[in-house]
NULUM-632238 format. One line per 2 residues: their letters; for each residue y, x, z of N, C-alpha, C. Coordinates in steps of 0.05 Angstrom, whole numbers, always signed. Example, Ala and Ser with C-alpha at 12.3 -4.5 7.8 and 13.67 -1.06 7.14 Angstrom:
# residues 2
AS = -114/+264/+156/-90/+246/+156/-66/+264/+156 | -45/+257/+142/-21/+273/+143/+1/+258/+157
# end
This chain:
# residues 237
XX = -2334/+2603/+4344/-2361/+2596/+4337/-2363/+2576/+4314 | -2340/+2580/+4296/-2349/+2555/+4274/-2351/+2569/+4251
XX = -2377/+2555/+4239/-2387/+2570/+4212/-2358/+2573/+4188 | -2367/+2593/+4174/-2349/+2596/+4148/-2348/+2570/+4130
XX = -2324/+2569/+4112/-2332/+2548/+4099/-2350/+2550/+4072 | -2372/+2534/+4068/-2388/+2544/+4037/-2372/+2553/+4017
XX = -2346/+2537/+4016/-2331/+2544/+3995/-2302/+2527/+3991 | -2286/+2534/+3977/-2261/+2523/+3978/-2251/+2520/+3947
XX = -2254/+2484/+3954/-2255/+2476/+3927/-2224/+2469/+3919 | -2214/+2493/+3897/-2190/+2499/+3895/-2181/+2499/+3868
XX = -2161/+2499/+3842/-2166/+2506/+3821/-2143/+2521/+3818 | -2128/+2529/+3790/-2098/+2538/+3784/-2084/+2524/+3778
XX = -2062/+2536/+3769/-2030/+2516/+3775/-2042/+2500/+3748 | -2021/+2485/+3745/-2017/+2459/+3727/-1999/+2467/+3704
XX = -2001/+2472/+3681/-1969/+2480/+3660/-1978/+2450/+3645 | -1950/+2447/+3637/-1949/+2420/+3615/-1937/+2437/+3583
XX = -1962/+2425/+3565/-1952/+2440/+3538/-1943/+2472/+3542 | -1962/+2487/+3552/-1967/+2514/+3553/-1949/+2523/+3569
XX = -1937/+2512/+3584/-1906/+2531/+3600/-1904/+2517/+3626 | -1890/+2528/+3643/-1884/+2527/+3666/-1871/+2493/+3668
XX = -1870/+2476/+3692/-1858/+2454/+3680/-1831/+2454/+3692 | -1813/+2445/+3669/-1788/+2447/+3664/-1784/+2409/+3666
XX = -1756/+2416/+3693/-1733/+2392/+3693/-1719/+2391/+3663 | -1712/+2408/+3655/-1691/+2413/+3630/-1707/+2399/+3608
XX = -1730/+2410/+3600/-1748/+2395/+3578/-1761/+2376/+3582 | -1765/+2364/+3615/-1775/+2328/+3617/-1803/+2347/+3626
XX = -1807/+2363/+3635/-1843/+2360/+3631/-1840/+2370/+3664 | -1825/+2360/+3682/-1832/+2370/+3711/-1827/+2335/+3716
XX = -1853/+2330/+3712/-1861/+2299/+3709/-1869/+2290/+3747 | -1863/+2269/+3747/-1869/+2261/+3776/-1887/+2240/+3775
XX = -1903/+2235/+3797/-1936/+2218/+3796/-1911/+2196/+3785 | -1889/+2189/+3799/-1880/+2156/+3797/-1869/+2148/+3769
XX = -1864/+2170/+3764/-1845/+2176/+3735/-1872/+2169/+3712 | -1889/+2180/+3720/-1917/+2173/+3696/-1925/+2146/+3700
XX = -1929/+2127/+3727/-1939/+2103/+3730/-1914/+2083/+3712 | -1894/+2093/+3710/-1873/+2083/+3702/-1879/+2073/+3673
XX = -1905/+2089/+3654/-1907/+2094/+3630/-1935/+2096/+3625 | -1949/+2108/+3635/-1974/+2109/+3628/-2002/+2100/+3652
XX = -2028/+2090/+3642/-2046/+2088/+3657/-2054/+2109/+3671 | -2054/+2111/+3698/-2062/+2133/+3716/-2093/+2142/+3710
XX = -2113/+2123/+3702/-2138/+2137/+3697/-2133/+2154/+3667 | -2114/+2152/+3654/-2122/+2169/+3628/-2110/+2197/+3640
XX = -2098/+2198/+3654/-2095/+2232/+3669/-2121/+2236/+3679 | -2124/+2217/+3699/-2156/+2226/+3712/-2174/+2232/+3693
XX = -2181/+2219/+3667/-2201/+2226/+3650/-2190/+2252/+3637 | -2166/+2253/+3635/-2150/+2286/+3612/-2164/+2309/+3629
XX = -2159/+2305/+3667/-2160/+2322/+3678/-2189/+2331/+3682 | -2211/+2308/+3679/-2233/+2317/+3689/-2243/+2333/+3660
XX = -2233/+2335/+3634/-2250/+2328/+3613/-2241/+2362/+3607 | -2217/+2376/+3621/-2215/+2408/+3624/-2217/+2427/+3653
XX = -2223/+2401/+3672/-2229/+2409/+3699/-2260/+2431/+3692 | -2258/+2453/+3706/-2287/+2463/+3715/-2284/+2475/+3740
XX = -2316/+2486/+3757/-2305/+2492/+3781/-2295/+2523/+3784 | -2286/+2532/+3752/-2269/+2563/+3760/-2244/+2560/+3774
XX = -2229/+2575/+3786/-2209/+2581/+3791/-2181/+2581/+3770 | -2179/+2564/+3748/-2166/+2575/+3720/-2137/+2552/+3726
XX = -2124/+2563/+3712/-2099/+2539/+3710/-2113/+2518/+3686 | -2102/+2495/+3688/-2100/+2484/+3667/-2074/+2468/+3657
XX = -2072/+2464/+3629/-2047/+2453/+3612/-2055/+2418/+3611 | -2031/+2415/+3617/-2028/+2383/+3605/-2011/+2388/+3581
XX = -2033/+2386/+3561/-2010/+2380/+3527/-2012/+2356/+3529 | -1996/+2348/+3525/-1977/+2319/+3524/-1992/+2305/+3491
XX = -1997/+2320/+3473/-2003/+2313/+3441/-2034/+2311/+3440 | -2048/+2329/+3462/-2076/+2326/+3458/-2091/+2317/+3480
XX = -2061/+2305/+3501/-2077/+2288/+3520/-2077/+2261/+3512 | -2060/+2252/+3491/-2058/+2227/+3476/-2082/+2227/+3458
XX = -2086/+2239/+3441/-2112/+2242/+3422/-2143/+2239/+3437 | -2141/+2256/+3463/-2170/+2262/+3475/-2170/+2232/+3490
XX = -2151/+2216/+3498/-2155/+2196/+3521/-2166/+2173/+3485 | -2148/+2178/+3468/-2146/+2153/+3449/-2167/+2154/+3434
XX = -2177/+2182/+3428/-2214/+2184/+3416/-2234/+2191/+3427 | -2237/+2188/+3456/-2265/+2192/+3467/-2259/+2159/+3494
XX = -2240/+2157/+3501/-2241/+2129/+3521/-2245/+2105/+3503 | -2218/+2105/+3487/-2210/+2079/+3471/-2231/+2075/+3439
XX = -2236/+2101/+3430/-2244/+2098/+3405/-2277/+2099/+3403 | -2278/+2113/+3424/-2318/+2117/+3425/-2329/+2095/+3455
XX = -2325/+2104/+3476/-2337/+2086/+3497/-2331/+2054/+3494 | -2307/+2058/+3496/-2299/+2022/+3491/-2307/+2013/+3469
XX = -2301/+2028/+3448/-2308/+2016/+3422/-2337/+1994/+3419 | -2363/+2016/+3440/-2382/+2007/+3437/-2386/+1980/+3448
XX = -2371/+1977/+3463/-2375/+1936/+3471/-2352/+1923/+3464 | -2328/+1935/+3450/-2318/+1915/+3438/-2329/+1897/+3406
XX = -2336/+1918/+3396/-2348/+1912/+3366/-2378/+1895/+3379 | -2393/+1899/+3399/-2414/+1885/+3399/-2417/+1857/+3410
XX = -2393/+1858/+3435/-2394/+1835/+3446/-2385/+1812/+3430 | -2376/+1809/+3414/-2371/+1786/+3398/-2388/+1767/+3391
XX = -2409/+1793/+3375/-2432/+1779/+3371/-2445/+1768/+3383 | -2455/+1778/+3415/-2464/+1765/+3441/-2446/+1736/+3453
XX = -2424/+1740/+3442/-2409/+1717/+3455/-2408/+1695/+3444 | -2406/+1695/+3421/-2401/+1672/+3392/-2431/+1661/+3386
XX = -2446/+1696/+3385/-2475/+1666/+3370/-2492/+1662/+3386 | -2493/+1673/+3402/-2521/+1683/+3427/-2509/+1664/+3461
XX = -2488/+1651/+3451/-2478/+1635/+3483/-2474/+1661/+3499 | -2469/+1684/+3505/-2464/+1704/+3515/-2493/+1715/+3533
XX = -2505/+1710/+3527/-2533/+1724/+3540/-2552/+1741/+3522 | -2561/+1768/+3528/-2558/+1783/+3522/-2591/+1775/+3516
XX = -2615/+1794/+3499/-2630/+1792/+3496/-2654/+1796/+3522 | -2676/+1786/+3513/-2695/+1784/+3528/-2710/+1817/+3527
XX = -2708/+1827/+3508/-2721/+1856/+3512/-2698/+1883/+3506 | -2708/+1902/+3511/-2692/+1916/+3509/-2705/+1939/+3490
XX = -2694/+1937/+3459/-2705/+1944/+3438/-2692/+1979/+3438 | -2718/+2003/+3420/-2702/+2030/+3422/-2701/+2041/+3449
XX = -2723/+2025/+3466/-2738/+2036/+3490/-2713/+2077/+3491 | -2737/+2089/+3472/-2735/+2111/+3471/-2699/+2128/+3475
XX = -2688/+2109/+3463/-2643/+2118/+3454/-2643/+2109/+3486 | -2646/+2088/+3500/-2640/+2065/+3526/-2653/+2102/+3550
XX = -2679/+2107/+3542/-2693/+2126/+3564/-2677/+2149/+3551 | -2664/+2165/+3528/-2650/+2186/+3535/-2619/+2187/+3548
XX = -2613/+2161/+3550/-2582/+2163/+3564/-2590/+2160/+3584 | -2610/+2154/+3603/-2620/+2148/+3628/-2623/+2188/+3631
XX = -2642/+2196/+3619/-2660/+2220/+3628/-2631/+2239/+3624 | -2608/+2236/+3611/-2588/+2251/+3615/-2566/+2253/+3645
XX = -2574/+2234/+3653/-2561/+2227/+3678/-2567/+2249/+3703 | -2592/+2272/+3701/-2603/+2281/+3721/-2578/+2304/+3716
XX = -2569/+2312/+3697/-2551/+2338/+3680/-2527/+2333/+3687 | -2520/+2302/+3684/-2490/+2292/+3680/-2480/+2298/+3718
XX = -2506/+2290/+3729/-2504/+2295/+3759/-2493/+2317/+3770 | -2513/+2339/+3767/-2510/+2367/+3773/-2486/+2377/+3768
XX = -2474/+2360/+3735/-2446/+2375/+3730/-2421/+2363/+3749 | -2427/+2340/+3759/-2407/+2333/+3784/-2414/+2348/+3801
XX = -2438/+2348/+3820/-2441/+2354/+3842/-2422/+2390/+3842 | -2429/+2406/+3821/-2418/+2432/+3825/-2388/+2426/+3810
XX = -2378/+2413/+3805/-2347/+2408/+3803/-2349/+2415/+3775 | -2360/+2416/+3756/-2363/+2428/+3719/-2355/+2399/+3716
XX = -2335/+2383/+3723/-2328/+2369/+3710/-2324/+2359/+3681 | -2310/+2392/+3668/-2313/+2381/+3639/-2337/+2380/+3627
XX = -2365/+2392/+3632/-2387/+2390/+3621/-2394/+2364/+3628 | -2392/+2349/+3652/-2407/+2327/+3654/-2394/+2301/+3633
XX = -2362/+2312/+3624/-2352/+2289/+3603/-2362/+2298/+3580 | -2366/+2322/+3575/-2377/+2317/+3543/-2403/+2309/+3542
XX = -2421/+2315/+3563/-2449/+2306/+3555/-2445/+2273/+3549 | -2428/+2268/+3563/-2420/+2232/+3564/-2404/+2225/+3543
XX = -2390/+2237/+3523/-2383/+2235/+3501/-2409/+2239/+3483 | -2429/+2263/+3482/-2448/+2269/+3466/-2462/+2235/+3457
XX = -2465/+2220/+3486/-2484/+2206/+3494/-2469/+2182/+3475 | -2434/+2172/+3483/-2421/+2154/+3466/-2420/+2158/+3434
XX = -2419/+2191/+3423/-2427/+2184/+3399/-2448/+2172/+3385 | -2463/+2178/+3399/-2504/+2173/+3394/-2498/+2134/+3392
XX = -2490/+2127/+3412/-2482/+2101/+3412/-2475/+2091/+3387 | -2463/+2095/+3382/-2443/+2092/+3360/-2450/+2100/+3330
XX = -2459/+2112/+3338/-2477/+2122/+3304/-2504/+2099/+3306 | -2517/+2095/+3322/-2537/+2069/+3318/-2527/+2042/+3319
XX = -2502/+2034/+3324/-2489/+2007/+3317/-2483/+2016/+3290 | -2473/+2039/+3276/-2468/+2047/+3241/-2487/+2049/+3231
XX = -2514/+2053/+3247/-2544/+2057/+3223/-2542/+2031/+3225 | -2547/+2015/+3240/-2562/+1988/+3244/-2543/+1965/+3234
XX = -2519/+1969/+3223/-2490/+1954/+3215/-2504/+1921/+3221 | -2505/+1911/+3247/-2508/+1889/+3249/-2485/+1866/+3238
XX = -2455/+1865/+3236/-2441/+1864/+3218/-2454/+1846/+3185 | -2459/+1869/+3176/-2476/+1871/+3153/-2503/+1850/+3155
XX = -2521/+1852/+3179/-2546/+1833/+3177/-2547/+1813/+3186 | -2513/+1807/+3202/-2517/+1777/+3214/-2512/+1756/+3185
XX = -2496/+1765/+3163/-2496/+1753/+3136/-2529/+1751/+3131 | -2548/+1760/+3142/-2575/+1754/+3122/-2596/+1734/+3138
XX = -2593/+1717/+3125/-2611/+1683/+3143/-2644/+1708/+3147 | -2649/+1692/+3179/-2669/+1706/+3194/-2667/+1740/+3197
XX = -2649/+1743/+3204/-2634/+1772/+3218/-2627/+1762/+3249 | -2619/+1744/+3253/-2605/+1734/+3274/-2622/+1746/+3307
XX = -2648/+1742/+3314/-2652/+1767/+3329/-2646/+1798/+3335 | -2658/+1806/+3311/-2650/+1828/+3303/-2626/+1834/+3314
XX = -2609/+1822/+3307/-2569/+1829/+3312/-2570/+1824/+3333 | -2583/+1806/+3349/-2579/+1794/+3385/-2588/+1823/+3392
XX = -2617/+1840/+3386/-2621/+1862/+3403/-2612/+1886/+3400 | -2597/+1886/+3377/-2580/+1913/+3367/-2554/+1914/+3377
XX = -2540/+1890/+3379/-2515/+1884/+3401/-2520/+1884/+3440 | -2549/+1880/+3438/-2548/+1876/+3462/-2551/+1899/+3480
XX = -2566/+1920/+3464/-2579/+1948/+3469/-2548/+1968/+3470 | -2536/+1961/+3451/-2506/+1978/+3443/-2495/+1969/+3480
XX = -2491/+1946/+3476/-2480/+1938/+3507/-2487/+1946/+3537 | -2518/+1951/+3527/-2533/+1968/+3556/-2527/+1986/+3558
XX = -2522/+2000/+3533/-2520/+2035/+3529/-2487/+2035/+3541 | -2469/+2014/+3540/-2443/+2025/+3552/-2442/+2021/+3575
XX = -2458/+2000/+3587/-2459/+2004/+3620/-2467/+2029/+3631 | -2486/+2039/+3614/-2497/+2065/+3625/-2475/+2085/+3615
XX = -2457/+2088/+3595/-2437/+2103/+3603/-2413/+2104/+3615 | -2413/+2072/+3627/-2387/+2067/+3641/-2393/+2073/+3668
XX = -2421/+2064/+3674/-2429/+2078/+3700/-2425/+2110/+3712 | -2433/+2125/+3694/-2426/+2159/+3690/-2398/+2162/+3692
XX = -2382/+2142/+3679/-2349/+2145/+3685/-2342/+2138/+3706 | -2353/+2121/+3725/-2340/+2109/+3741/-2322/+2121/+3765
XX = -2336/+2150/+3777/-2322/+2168/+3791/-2298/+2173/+3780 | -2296/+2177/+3753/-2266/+2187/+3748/-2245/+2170/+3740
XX = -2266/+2137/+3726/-2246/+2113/+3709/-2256/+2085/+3737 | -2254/+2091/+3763/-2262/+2073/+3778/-2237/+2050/+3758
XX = -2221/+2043/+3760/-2205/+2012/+3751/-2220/+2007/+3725 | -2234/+2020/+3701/-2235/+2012/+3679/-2260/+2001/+3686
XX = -2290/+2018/+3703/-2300/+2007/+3721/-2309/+1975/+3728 | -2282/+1966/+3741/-2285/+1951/+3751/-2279/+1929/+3737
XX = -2264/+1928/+3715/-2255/+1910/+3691/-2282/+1910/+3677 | -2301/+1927/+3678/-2322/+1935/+3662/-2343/+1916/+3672
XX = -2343/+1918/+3707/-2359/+1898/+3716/-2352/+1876/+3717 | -2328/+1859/+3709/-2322/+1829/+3705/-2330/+1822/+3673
XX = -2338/+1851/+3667/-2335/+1833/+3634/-2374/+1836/+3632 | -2390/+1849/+3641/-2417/+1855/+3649/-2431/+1831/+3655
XX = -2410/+1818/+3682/-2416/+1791/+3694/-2441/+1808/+3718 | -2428/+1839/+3731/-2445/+1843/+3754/-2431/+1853/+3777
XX = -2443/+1847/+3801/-2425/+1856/+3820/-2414/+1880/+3822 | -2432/+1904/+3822/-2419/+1940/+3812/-2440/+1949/+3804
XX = -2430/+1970/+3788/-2442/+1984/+3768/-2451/+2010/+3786 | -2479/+2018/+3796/-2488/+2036/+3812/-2510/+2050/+3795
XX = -2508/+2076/+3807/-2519/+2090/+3788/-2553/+2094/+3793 | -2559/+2076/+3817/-2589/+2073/+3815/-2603/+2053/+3806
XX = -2588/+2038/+3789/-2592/+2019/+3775/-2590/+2016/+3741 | -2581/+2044/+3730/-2579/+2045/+3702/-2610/+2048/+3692
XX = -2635/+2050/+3711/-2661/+2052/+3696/-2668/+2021/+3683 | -2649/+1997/+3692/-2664/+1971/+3698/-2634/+1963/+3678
XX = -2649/+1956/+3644/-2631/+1946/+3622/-2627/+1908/+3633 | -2597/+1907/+3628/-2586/+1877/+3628/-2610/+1867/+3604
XX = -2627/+1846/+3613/-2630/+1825/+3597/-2637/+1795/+3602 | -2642/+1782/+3582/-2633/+1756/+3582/-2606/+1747/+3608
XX = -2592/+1755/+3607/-2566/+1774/+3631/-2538/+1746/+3614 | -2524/+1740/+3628/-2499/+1730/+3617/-2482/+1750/+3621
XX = -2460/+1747/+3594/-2441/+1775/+3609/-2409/+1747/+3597 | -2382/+1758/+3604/-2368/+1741/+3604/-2348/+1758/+3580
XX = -2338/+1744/+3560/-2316/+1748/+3543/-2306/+1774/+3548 | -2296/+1795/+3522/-2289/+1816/+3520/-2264/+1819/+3526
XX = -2241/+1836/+3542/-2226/+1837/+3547/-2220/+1860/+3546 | -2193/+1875/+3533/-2180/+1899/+3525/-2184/+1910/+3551
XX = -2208/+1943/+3555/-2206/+1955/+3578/-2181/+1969/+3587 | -2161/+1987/+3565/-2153/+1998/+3558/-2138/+2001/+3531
XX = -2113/+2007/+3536/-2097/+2003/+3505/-2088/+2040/+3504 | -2098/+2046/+3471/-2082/+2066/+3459/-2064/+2083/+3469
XX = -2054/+2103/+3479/-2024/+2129/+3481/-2014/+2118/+3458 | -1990/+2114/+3461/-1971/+2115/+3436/-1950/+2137/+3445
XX = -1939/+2155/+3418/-1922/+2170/+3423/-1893/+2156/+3449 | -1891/+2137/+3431/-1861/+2124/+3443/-1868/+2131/+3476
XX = -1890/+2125/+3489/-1891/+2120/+3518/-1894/+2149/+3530 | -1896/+2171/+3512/-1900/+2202/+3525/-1869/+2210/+3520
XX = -1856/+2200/+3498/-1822/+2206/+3496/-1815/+2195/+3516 | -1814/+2169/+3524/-1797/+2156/+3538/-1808/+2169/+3566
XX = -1835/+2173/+3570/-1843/+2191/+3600/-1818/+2220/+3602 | -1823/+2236/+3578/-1810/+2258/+3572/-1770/+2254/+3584
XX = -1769/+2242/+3567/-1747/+2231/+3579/-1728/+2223/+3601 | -1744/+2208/+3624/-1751/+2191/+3640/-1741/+2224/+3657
XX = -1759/+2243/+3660/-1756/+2265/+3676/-1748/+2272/+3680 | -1721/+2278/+3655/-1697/+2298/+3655/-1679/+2283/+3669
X = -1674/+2265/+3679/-1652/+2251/+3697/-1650/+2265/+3715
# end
């Protein structure tokens, strides 16, 4: 008398660099053998970012899991509060503005969140990372329109730059929040540098302001080839 199960959440095998994984070529890699060398969430992020809920195999390329972890974690999400927090820290005593300017950019990363949902809840993992990449470039292109950089050189700009840095900084909570199921440790480094207890996702409607946040700290460092050789390597013993 026990019901069927809805469903059996299952996927396909695993190949590394298009092939079966091989002792001989280093790529029949072991969880301990990778901690040995690399951050465990940049697999988690590789895996969710070609995860869907078909039944399909997927590849770990070794060359374009270094590129995808080093240009959408390190080069777009992070980027957006490392380049801003400075400015919050140095001129502004680290407190963030009193309003939250661009209302409209602040309410479409929010109103994307109902999409980004649905794509977890049915396991479309990789759709729910690109919408969250879509969302980090958008980011990122309005710290380049707005080159605060550029306007903190111009006497009585100095607002201005407080709410263009401060808004860039909301907008990454709201996409570190969206990460957090898959990057819980970066997460959590995310909330010491925020200056909030955790980052919950029924709380991204309500922007940090006049908010202290505490000194920027490297979430995450770069893939370098050397550390996927020496993983490579590491195997064939």
């Amino acid at each position: 008398n026990y019901r069927k199960p809805t469903a059996v959440n299952v996927h396909g095998y695993v190949t590394v660099n298009g092939a079966k994984m091989s002792k001989s070529k280093g790529t029949f890699i072991k969880a301990s053998t990778y901690l040995e060398h690399l951050d465990p969430e940049c697999l988690r992020y590789y895996y969710a970012y070609i995860l869907t809920a078909k039944i399909d195999d997927i590849d770990l390329n070794l060359q374009d899991f270094k590129k995808r972890v080093n240009s959408d974690l390190v080069g777009k999400v992070i980027n957006i509060a490392s380049r801003s927090a400075s400015f919050v820290v140095k001129n502004y005593d680290k407190e963030l503005s009193a309003k939250c300017i661009e209302k409209s950019l602040y309410d479409e990363f929010i109103e994307a969140g109902s999409d980004i949902a649905k794509h977890y809840e049915a396991r479309n993992f990789s759709q729910a990372m690109r919408l969250i990449m879509k969302l980090a470039d958008k980011a990122n292109q309005y710290i380049d329109e707005k080159k605060p950089w550029q306007l903190a050189k111009i006497e009585g700009k100095e607002k201005e730059v407080h709410e263009i840095t401060s808004l860039a900084i909301n907008l990454f909570k709201v996409l570190i929040t969206y990460l957090k199921p898959v990057l819980p440790e970066m997460a959590r480094r995310s909330e010491e540098f925020l200056n909030v207890d955790s980052l919950n996702w029924s709380d991204i409607e309500s922007p940090l302001t006049n908010h202290k946040i505490n000194k920027f700290k490297a979430l995450m460092t770069r893939i370098e080839d050397d550390q996927i050789d020496q993983m490579v390597e590491s195997s064939k013993t």
